[in-house]
C-alpha positions in Angstrom: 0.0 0.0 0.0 1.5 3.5 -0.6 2.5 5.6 2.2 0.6 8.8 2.3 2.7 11.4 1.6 2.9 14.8 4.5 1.6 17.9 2.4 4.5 19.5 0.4 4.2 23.1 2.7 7.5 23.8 4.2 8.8 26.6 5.9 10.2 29.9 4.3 12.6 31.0 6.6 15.5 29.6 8.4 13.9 29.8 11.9 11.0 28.2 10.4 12.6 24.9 9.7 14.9 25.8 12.8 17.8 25.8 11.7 20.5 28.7 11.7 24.2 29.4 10.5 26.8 29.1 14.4 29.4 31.8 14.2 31.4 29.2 12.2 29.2 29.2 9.4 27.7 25.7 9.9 24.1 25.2 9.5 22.8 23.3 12.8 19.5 22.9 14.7 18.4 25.5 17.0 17.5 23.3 19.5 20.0 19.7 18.9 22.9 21.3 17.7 23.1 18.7 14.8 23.8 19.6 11.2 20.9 18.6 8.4 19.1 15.8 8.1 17.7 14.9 4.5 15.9 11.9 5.6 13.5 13.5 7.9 11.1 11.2 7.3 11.9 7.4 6.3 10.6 5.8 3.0 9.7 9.5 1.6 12.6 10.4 -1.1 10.1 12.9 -2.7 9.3 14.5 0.3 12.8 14.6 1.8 13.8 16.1 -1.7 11.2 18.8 -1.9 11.8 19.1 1.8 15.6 20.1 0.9 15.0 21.9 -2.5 12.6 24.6 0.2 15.6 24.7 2.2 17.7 25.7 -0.5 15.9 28.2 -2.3 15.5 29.7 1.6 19.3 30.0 1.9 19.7 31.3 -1.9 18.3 34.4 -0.2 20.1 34.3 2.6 23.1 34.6 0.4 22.2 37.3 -1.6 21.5 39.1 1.6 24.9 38.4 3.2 26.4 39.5 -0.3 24.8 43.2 -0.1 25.0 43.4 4.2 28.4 41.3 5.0 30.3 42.1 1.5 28.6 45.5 0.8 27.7 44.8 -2.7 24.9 46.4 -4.7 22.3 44.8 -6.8 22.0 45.2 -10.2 19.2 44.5 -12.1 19.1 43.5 -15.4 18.2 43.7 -18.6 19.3 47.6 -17.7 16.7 48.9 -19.9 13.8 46.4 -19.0 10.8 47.8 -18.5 8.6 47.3 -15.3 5.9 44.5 -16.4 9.2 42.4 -17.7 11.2 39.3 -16.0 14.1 40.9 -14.6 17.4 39.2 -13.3 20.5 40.7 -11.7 24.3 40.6 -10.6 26.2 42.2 -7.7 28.7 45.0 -8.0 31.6 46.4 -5.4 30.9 50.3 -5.3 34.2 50.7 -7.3 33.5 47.9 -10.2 33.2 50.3 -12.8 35.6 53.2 -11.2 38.5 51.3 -10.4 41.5 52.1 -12.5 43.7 48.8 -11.8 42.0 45.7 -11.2 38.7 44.0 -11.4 38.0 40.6 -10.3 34.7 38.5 -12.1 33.5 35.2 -10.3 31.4 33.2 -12.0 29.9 29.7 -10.8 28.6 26.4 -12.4 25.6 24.9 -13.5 22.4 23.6 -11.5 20.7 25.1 -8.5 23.3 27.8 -7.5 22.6 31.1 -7.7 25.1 34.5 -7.6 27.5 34.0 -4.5 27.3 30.5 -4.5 29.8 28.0 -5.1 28.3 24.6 -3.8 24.2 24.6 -2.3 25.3 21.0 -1.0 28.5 22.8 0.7 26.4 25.4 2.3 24.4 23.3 4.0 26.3 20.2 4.5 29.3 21.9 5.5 29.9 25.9 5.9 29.1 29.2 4.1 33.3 29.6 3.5 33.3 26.3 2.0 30.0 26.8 -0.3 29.8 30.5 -1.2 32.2 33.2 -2.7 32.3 35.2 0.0 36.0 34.7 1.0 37.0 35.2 -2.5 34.6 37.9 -2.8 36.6 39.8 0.6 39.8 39.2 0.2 39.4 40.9 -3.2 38.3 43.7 -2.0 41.2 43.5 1.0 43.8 43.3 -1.7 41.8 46.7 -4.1 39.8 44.8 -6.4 36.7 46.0 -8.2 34.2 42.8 -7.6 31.5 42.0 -10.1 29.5 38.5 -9.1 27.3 37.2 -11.9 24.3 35.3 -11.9 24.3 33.1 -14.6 21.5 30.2 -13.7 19.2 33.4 -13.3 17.4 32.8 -17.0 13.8 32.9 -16.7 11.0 33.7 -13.4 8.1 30.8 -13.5 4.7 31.7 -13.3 1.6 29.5 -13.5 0.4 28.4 -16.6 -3.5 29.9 -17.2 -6.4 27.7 -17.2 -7.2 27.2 -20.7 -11.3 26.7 -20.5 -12.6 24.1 -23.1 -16.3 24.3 -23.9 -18.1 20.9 -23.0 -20.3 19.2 -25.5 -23.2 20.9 -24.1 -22.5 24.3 -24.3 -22.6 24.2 -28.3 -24.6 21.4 -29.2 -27.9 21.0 -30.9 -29.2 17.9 -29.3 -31.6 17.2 -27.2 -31.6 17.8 -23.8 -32.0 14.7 -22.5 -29.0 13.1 -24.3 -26.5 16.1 -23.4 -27.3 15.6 -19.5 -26.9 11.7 -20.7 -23.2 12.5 -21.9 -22.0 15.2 -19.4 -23.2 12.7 -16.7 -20.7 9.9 -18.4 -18.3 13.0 -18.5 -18.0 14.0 -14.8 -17.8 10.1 -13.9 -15.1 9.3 -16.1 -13.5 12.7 -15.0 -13.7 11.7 -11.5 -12.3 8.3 -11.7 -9.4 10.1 -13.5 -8.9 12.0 -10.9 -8.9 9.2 -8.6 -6.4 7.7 -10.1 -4.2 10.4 -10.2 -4.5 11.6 -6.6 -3.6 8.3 -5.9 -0.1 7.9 -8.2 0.5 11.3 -7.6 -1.2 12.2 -4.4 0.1 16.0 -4.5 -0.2 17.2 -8.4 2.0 20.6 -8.3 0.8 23.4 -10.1 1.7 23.6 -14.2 3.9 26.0 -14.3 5.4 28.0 -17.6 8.9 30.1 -17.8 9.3 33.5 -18.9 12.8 33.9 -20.1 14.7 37.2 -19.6 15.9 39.3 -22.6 19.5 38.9 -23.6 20.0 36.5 -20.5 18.2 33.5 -21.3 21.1 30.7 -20.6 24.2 31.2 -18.8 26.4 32.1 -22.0 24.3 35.3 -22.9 24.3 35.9 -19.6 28.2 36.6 -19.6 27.9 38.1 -23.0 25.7 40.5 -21.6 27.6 41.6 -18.4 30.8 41.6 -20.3 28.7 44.3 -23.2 27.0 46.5 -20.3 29.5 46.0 -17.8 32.8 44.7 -17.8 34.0 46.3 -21.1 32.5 49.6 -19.7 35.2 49.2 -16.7 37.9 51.4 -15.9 40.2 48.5 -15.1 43.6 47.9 -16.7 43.4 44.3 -15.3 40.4 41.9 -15.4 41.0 38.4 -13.7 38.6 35.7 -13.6 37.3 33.0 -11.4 34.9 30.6 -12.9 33.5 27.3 -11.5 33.0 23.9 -13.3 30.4 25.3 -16.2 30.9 29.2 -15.4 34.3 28.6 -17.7 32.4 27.4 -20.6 30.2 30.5 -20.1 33.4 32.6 -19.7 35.0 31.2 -22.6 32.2 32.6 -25.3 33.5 36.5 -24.5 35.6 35.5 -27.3 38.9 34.0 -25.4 42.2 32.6 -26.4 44.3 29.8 -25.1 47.6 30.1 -25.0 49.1 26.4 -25.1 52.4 25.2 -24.8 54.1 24.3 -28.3 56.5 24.4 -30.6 55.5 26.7 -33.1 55.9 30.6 -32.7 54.1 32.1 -30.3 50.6 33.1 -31.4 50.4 31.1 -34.1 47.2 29.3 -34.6 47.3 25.8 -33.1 44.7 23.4 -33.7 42.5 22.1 -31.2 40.2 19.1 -31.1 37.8 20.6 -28.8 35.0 23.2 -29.8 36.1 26.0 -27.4 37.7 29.1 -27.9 40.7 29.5 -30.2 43.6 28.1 -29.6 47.6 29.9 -30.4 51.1 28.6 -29.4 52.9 29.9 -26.1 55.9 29.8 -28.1 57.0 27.1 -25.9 56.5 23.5 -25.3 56.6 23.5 -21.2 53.5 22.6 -19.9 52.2 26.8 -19.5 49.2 28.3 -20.5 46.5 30.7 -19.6 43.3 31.7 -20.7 42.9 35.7 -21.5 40.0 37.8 -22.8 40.1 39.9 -26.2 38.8 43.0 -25.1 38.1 44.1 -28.5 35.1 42.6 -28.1 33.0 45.4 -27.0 
């Protein structure tokens, strides 16, 4: 027989599912002391998973808040020109980004879940916030007089729920008798409600249908760069820009039209050929294992 499944209505704060970040940075229980638990309740993978996705989307703001109070960063919102009925994403900027003369420093992370200032959800909460976040990139930066830009590169589209598309029954346009059209919505309703049966009982908690709304210029995490490097980065002061990009933040970073220097025999920048489709490729002008990555910023 199938377990009956808890309602899928968590909490939408920390203190709500009592848990909070010690002064080391460690997510624990307010009351046990005890880091998470994913299997809250035995035999329910679905739940525990919903259970944990609520969690995380709890501490995705959390974040964000520690990035503008803790780090002092300001929120950007983007498109810049969007208007106000539009879906909107946005990035986080040091006060000096666009100001500072020397040095800028970009972070950009990976695919999935994460969100700007995130490294790792499953660090965050399984182990610290200096493990799992960019923060102590993000303030040693600044320590050391860098410009700081954090991008947001999963940000690509805001859900909303998909409208309820009314479709007319037989009755409301038909031309025969009376009798037979109560016959036939009667058959209707009953075969309706043992479909419904049936799926209340394989799926006892049917979420809502919902549809994405993708945002202008920023609809997957390559544009996404393309776009802060076009409003943003190119418009910087900085003589230097460095880079720090996580697991599929490089492949993002790479399409701002990069070049590879690899080691080789042939003189330096020469064209090298390379079996993989990312960005071009030119000789180091030496065969020691050297090379680095470096942005043509022509491309604005």
């Amino acid at each position: 027989m199938k377990k009956d499944e808890p309602p899928l209505d968590f909490p939408d704060t920390l203190e709500g599912f009592e848990y909070a970040f010690n002064e080391k940075g460690q997510l624990r229980h307010i009351k046990t002391g005890e880091p998470f638990v994913f299997n809250y309740r035995e035999d329910l993978h679905r739940w525990n998973q919903k259970r944990y996705e609520a969690l995380g989307e709890i501490i995705t703001k959390y974040v964000y808040e520690l990035l503008e109070k803790d780090c002092n960063l300001k929120k950007i919102s983007i498109p810049v020109d969007a208007t106000e009925s539009e879906p909107k994403s946005f990035i986080f900027m040091s006060e000096d980004a666009l100001t500072n003369p020397q040095k800028l420093m970009v972070l950009i992370h990976g695919s999935g879940v994460v969100r700007a200032g995130q490294w790792a959800r499953r660090l965050i909460i399984n182990e610290d916030l200096d493990s799992g976040t960019q923060i102590p990139f993000i303030k040693r930066a600044m320590d050391e007089g860098y410009g700081v830009i954090v991008l947001n590169p999963n940000e690509n589209y805001i859900e909303v729920e998909k409208p309820k598309i009314h479709v007319p029954s037989s009755s409301d346009s038909s031309d025969e008798p009376a009798e037979k059209r109560e016959r036939k919505d009667k058959v209707s309703k009953e075969t309706k409600k043992r479909r419904d049966f049936y799926e209340k009982y394989r799926n006892p908690q049917r979420e809502k249908e919902m549809m994405q709304l993708y945002i202008r210029e920023n609809g997957s995490p390559e544009e996404h760069a393309v776009y802060v490097w076009d409003h943003f980065i190119a418009q910087s002061a900085a003589e230097n820009v460095f880079f720090v990009a996580h697991s599929y933040g490089g492949l993002a970073f790479v399409e701002l039209n990069c070049c590879n220097w690899v080691s080789s025999s042939e003189p330096l920048d020469t064209s090298v050929e390379s079996m993989l489709p990312d960005c071009p490729r030119v000789s180091a002008g030496t065969i020691l294992e050297v090379g680095g990555i470096a942005v043509n910023n022509s491309l604005s």
